[in-house]
C-alpha positions in Angstrom: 123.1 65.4 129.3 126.5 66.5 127.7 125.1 65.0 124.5 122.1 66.8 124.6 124.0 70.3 125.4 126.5 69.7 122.4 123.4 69.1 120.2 121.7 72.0 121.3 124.9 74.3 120.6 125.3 73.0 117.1 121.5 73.6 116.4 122.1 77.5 118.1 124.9 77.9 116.0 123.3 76.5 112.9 120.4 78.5 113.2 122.2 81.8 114.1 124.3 80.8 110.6 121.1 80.3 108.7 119.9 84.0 109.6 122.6 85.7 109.2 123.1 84.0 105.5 119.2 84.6 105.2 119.3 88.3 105.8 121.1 89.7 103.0 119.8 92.0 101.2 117.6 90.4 98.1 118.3 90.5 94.9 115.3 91.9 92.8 114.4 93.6 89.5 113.5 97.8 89.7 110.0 98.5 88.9 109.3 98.5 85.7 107.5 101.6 83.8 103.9 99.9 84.0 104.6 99.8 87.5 105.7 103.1 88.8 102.3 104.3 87.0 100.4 102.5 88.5 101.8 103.1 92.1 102.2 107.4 91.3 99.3 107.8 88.9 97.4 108.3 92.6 98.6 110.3 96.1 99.6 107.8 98.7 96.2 108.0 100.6 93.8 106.7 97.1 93.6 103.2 97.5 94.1 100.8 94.2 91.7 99.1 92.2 91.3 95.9 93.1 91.3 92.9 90.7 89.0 90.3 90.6 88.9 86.7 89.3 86.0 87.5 87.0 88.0 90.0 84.8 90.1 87.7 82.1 92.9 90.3 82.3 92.9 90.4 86.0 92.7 86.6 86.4 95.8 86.4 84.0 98.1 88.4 86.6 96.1 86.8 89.8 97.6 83.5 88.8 101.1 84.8 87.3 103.9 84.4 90.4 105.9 87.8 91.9 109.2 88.5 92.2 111.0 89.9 95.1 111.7 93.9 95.6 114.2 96.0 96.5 112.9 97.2 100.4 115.1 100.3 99.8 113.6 101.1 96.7 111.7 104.9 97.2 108.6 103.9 95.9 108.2 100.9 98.1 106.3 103.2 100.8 104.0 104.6 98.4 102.8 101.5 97.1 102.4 100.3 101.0 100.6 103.4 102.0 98.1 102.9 98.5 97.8 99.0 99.6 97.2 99.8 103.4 94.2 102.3 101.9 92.9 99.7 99.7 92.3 96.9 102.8 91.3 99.4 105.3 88.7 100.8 102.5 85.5 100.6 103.7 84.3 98.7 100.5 87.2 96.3 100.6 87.5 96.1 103.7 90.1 92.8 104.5 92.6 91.6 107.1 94.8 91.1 104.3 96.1 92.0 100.8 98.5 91.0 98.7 100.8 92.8 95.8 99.1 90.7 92.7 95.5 92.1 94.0 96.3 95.6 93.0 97.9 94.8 89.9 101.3 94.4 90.8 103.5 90.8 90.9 105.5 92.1 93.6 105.9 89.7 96.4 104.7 92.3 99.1 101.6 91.9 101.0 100.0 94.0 104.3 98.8 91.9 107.1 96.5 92.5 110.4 98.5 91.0 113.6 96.1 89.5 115.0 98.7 87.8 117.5 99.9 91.1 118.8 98.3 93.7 121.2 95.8 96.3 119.2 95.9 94.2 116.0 98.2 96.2 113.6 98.7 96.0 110.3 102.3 95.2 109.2 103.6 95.8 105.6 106.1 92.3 104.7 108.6 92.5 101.9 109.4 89.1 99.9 108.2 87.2 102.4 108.6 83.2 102.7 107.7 80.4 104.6 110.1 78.3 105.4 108.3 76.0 108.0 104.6 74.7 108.5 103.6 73.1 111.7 102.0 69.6 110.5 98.8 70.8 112.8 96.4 72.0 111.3 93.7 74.2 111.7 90.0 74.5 110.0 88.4 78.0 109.2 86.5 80.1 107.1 88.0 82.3 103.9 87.0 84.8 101.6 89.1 87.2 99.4 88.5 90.4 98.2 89.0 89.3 94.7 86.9 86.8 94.9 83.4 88.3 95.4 80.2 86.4 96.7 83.0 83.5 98.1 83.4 81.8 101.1 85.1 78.4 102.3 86.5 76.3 105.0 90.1 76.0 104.2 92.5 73.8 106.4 95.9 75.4 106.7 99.0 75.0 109.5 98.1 76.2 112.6 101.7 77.6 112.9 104.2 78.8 110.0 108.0 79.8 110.0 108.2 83.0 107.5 111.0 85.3 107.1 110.7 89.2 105.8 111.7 92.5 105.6 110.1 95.7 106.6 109.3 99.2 105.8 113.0 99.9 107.1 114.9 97.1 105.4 115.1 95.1 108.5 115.1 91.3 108.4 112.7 89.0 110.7 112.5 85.4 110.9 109.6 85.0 113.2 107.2 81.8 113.8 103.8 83.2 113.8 100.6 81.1 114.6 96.5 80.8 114.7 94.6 83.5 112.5 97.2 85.6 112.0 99.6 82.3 110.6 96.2 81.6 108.1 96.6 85.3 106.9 100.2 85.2 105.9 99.1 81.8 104.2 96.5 83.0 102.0 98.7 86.3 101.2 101.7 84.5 100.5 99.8 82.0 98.6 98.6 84.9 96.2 102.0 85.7 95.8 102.6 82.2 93.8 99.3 82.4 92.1 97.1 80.2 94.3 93.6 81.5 95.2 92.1 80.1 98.4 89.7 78.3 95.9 92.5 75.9 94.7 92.9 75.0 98.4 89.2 73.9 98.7 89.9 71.7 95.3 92.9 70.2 97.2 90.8 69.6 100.5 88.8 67.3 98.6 91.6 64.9 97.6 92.6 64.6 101.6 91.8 62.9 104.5 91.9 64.4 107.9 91.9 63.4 112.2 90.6 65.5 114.7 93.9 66.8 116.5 91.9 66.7 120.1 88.5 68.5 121.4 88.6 71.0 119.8 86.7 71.0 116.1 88.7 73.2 113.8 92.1 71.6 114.8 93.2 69.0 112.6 96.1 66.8 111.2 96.4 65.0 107.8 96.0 61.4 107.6 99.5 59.5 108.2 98.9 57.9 105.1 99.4 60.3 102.9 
């Protein structure tokens, strides 16, 4: 029992350490000319242009990986209010979006809380994942810049991810089901990976049934 206590004081301590080292601020790079442009050339209410896959220029920044941003940087909200229009856009309508999908390779992505009480959106800035659960759960994709799309990815069924918000504040939250598939596929388009390399991955893996239920899975021990 004393053993255990001791243990579970060191892990307190280590993981109070780890935040506290975690939640500096950033450092990033200012926007750059192309990119206030892009985020004033609009009021705060017009939603972006979204890029798709089939566009060669488009692809090129789809795949390219973003760098962090300032959370105190002034222009930060704008660009969240013109990203939040974009996904609640009747004709792009998503639970997602992600920096790279509006032209910028920001890491900065708006996501629908499905795992909170009337399903908000919330704006993360230079989010990462620091933890996936090894369960796994199967369910369908799209993404709004791939048009005419759909697959069955397997992702974790829970995720660690640390952020900042609107107000500069830190979280280090563990966030699970849909909502933990969202931040996956955003954060994903944040390195460059579409949902479509997932599937291509998929194929390469074997995978157990986790229990009853269908969609809940775990890779094969093996590899």
């Amino acid at each position: 029992m004393t053993k255990n206590i001791l243990f579970l004081g060191v892990f307190l301590i280590q993981s109070l350490l780890f935040a506290q080292n975690n939640s500096a601020m950033p450092q990033s790079k200012p926007f750059t000319k192309n990119e206030l442009t892009l985020i004033n050339e609009k009021n705060h209410l017009h939603k972006f242009r979204v890029l798709l896959t089939t566009s060669r220029d488009d692809f090129r920044i789809l795949r390219t990986k973003s760098i962090d941003l300032d959370p105190t940087d002034s222009s930060v909200k704008k660009l969240a209010d013109r990203m939040l229009a974009t996904v609640l856009d009747e004709e792009t309508r998503g639970v997602g979006i992600a920096a790279p999908q509006i032209g910028i390779n920001r890491n900065a992505v708006w996501i629908q809380r499905f795992d909170q009480k009337d399903q908000p959106f919330q704006f993360f800035i230079n989010p990462k994942i620091t933890w996936y659960s090894s369960l796994l759960q199967n369910g369908r994709e799209g993404c709004l810049s791939i048009p005419d799309t759909i697959g069955n990815v397997v992702r974790s069924y829970a995720i660690r991810i640390e952020f900042y918000d609107l107000d500069g504040q830190f979280h280090d939250e563990v966030i699970e089901g849909f909502t933990a598939v969202i931040a996956q596929h955003e954060v994903d388009h944040l390195n460059g990976v579409l949902f479509t390399d997932r599937l291509q991955e998929q194929e390469k893996t074997t995978y157990t049934k986790a229990g009853a239920e269908q969609n809940l899975l775990y890779k094969k021990a093996s590899e």
